[in-house]
C-alpha positions as CSV (number, residue, x, y, z in Angstrom):
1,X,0.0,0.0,0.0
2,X,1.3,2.8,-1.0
3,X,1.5,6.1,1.5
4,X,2.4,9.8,1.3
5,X,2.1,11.5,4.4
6,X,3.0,15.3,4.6
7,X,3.5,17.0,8.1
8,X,4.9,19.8,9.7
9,X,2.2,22.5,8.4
10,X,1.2,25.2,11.0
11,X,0.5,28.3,11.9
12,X,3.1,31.2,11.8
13,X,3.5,35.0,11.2
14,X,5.0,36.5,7.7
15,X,8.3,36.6,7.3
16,X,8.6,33.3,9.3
17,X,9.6,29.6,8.1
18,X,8.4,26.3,8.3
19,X,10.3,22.8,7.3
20,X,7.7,20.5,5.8
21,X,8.1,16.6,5.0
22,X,6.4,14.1,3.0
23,X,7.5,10.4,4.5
24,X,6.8,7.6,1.6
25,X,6.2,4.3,1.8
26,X,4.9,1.3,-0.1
27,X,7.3,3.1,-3.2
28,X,10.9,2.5,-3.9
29,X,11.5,6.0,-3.5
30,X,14.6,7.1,-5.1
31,X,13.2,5.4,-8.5
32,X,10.2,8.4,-7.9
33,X,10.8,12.0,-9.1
34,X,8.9,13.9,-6.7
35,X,7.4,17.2,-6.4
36,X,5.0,19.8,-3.9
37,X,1.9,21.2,-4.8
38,X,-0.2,23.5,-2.8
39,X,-4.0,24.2,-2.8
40,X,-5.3,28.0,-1.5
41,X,-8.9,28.7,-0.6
42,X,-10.9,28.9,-3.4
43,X,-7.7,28.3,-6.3
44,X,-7.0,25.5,-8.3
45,X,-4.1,22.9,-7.0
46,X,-0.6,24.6,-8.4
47,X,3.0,23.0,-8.8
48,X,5.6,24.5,-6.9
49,X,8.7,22.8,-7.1
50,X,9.9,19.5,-8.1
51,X,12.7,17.4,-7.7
52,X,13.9,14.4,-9.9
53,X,15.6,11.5,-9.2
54,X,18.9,13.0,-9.8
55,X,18.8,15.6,-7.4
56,X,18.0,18.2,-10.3
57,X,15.3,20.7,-8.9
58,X,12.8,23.7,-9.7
59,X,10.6,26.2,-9.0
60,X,7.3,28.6,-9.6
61,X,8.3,31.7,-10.2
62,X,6.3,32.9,-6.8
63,X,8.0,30.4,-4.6
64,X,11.8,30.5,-6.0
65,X,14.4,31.8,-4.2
66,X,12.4,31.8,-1.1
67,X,11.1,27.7,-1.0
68,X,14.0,24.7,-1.0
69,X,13.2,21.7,-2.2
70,X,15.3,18.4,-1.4
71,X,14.9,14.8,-0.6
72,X,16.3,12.5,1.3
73,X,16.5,8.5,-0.3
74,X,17.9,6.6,3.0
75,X,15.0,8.1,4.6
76,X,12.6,7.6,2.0
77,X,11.5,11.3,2.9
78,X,11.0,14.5,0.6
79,X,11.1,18.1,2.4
80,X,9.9,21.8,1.2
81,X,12.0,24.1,3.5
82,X,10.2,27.9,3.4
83,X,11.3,31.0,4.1
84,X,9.8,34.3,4.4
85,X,6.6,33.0,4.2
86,X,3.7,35.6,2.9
87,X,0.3,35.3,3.4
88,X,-0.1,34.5,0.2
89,X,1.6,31.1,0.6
90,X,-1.3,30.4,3.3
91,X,-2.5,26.6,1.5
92,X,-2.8,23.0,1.5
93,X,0.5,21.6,0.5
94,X,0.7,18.3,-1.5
95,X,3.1,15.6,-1.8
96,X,3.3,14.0,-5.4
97,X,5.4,11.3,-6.7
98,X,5.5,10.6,-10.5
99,X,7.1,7.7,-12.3
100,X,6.0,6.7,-15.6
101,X,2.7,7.7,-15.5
102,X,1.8,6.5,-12.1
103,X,1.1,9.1,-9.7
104,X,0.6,9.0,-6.2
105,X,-0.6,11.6,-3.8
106,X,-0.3,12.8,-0.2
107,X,-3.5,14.0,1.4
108,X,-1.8,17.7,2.2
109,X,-0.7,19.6,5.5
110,X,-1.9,22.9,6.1
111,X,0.1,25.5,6.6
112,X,-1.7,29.4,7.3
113,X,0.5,32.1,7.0
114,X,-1.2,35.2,9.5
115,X,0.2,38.9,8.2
């Protein structure tokens, strides 16, 4: 059974950060190229940065240079590290793995962003 479980959402002020994961099991993970999501109130699901099996990584324009993206194989865990958060980035935030036309998906952590 396959499982994508994202934690570490919450409640913080702008300009603060928050470090969340997304643990996977039931995948051989490192053979997944994996990637975040996020849903706001009322707004379609968007992409927000990905990361392939190589390490190779990127970003939405509205998220780069402020969101890091990396993953950890031996732990079978991918992580979204943001930083000077807006409120704008207030959302349900998805785990997604992608291999070969089989997706899986996390059921989201929120994370509200107060200004």
């Amino acid at each position: 059974q396959v499982q994508l479980v994202e934690s570490g959402g919450g409640l913080v002020q702008a300009g603060e950060s928050l470090r969340l994961s997304c643990a996977a099991s039931g995948i051989i993970f490192s053979t997944f190229d994996m990637g975040w999501y996020r849903q706001a109130p009322g707004k379609a699901r968007d992409l927000i940065a990905t990361i392939t099996t190589g390490g190779t990584t990127n970003y939405a324009g509205s998220v780069k240079g402020r969101f890091t993206i990396s993953r950890d194989n031996a732990k079978n865990t991918m992580y979204l590290q943001m930083n000077s958060l807006k409120h704008e980035d207030t959302a349900v935030y998805y785990c997604h793995a992608y291999r070969n036309g089989v997706e899986y998906w996390g059921k989201g952590t929120l994370a509200t962003v107060s200004s």
